[in-house]
C-alpha positions in Angstrom: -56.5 -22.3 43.1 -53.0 -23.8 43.2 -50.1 -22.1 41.6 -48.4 -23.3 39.1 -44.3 -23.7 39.9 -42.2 -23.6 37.3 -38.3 -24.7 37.6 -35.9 -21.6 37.2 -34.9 -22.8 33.3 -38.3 -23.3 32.0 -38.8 -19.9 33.2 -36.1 -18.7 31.1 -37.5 -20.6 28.6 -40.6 -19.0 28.2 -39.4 -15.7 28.5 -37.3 -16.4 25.3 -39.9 -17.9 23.7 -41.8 -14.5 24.5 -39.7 -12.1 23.2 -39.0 -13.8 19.8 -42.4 -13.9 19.5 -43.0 -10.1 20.3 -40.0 -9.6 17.9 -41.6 -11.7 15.0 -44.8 -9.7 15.5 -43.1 -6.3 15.6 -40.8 -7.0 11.9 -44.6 -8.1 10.7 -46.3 -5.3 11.5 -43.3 -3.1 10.0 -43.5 -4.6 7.0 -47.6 -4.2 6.7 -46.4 -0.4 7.9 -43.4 -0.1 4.8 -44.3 -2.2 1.9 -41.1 -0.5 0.4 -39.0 -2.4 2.8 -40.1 -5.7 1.2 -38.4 -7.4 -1.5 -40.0 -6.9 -4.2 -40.3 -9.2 -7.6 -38.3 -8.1 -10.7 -40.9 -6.3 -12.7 -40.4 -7.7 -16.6 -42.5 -5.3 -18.3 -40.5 -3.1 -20.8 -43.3 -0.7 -21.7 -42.1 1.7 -18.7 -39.7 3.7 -17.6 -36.2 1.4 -17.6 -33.7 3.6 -15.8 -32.8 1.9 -12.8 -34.8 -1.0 -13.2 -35.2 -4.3 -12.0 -35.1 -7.2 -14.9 -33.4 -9.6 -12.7 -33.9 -13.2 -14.6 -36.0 -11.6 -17.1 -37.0 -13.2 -20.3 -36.3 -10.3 -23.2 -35.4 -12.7 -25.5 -36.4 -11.0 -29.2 -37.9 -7.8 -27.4 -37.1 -4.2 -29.6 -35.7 -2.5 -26.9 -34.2 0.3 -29.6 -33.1 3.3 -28.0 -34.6 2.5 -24.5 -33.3 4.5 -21.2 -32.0 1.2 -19.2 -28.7 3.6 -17.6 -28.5 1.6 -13.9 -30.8 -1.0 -14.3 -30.7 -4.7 -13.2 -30.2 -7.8 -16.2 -28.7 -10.2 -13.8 -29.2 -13.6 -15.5 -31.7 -12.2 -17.9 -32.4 -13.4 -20.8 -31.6 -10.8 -23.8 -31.0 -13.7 -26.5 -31.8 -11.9 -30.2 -33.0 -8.7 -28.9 -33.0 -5.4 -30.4 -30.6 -2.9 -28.2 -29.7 -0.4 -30.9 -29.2 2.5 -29.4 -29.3 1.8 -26.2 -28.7 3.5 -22.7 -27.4 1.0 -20.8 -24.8 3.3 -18.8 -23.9 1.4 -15.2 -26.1 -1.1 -15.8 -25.8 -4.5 -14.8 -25.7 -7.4 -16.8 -23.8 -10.0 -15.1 -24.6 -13.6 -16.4 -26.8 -11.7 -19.0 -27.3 -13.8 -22.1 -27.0 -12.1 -25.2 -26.3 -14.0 -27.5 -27.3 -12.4 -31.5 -28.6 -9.3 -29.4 -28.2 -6.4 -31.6 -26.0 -3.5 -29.4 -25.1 -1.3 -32.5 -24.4 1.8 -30.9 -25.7 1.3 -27.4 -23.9 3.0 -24.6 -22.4 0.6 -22.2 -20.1 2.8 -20.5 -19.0 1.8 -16.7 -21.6 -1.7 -17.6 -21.1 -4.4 -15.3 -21.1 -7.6 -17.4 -19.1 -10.5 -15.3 -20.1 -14.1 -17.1 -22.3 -12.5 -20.0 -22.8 -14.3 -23.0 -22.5 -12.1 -26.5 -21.5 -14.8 -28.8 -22.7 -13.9 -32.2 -23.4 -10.3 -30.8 -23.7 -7.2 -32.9 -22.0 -4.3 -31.2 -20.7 -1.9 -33.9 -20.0 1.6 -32.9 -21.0 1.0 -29.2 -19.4 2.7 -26.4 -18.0 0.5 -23.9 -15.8 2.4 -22.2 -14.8 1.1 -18.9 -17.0 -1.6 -18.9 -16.3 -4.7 -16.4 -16.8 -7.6 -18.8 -14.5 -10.3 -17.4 -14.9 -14.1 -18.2 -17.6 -13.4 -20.9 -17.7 -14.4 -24.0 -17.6 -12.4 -27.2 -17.2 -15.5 -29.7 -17.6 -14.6 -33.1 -18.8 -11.1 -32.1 -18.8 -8.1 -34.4 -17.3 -5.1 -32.3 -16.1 -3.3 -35.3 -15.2 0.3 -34.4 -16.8 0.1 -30.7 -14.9 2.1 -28.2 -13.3 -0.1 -25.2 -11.1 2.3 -23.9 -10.1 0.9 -20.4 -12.7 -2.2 -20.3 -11.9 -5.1 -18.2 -12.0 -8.3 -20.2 -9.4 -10.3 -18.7 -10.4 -14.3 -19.2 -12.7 -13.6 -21.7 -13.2 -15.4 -25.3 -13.4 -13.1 -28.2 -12.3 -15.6 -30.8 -13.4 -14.8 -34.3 -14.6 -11.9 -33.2 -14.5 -8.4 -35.4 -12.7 -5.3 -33.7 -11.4 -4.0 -36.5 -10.9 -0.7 -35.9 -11.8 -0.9 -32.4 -10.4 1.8 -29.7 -9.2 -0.2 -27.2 -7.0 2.2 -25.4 -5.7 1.0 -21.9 -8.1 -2.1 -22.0 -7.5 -5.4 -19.9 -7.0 -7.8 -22.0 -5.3 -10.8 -19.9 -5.7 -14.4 -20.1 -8.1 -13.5 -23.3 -8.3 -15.6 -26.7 -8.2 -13.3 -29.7 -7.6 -16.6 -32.2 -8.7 -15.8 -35.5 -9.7 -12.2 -34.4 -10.3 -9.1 -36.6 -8.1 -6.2 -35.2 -7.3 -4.4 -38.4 -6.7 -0.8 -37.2 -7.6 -1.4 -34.1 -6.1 0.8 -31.6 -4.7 -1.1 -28.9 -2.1 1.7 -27.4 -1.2 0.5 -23.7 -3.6 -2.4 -23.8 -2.6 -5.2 -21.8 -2.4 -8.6 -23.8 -0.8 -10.7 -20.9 -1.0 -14.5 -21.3 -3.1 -13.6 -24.3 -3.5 -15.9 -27.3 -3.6 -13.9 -30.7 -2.7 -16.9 -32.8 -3.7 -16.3 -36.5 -5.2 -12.7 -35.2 -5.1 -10.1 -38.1 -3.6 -6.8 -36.4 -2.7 -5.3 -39.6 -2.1 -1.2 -39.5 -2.8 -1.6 -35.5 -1.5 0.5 -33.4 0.3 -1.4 -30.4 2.2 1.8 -28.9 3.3 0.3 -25.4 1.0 -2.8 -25.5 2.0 -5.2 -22.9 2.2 -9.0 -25.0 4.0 -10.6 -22.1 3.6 -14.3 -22.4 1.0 -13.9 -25.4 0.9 -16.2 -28.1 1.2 -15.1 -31.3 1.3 -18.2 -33.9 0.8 -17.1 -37.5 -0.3 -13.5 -36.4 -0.3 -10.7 -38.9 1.2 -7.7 -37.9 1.6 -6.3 -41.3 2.3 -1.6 -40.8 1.2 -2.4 -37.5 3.0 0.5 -35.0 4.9 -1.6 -32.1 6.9 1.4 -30.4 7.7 0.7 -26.9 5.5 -2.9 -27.1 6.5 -5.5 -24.3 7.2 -9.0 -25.8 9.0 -10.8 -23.2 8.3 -14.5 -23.3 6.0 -13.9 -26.4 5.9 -17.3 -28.1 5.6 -17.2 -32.3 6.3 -13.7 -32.6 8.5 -12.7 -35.9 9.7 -9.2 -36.3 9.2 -7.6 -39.4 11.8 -6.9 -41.5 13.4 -3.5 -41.8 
């Protein structure tokens, strides 16, 4: 039988072609040998344990989720139009580009909640904690936050016209770049809260406390300040601001 000569390169060739299939072969057969180490498909059924669960793209839109245990799980992109969340343990979890519009959060725990791009116009989310949450770009249109906790959230660029914070803790919390036309902060507490570039026209911060709030830049056409406390507040460049009389 005659031997068949290969040129030096096609050698190569074939030896390549060798390994990446020995290498294909191998990740396949580690993958038959892990199942864990596959990516597995968001799992959207709710009558189960939540904590730390993956609801990626979900559709929850209506679902009762009252008091569940969600603390670390997954919403990315999933749909939470209208549901029920009173109560709710949503500690660290993540709800970026979430929408959540008319959801009802009364009360839920959001605290350290990632919620870049969410959509909560119309939302209810009296009483909740949202302390440290990172909620930038989202929008809180019309939204009733009455009394919630926000101590050190991150809203900057977000859009919380109309909505309702009266009496809102909002200690320390990010507020840059964010429309608050037409918003509710009666007695909110807004102590070192940074309003940079913020627009506030026709906001209601009567009997507000604004001890060391930075309103650099902020516009504040029409906006009621009536007993609100503005020791130490920063309000260089603010545009329609008038001082109260003494």
């Amino acid at each position: 039988m005659v031997e068949r000569r290969y040129p030096p390169a096609m050698r190569h060739s074939f030896a390549g072609l060798a390994h990446t299939v020995r290498a294909i072969g191998v990740a396949i057969a580690t993958m038959l040998a892990f199942p864990g180490m596959t990516h597995a498909a968001p799992d959207c059924n709710v009558n189960r344990n939540l904590v730390n669960a993956d609801l990626t793209g979900c559709d929850l839109s209506g679902v009762d989720l009252t008091g569940a245990m969600m603390s670390g799980a997954t919403l990315y992109n999933a749909d939470l139009t209208g549901a029920i969340l009173v109560g709710a343990d949503l500690t660290k979890a993540t709800l970026r580009g979430a929408g959540l519009s008319y959801a009802d959060l009364s009360g839920a725990n959001l605290t350290k909640a990632t919620m870049r791009d969410a959509d909560l116009f119309g939302a209810t989310l009296t009483g909740a904690n949202l302390t440290g949450v990172f909620v930038p770009a989202s929008t809180f249109w019309h939204a009733d936050l009455a009394g919630a906790n926000l101590t050190n959230a991150k809203l900057s660029d977000s859009n919380l016209s109309g909505a309702n914070l009266r009496g809102a803790i909002m200690v320390g919390t990010e507020l840059s770049r964010v429309s608050l036309r037409s918003a509710n902060l009666d007695g909110a507490n807004l102590s070192r809260a940074i309003l940079f570039q913020s627009d506030l026209t026709r906001a209601s911060l009567s009997q507000a406390n604004l001890t060391g709030a930075d309103l650099t830049d902020a516009a504040l056409f029409g906006t009621t300040f009536t007993g609100a406390n503005m020791s130490d507040a920063i309000l260089t460049g603010a545009k329609g601001y008038a001082p109260l009389p003494v």
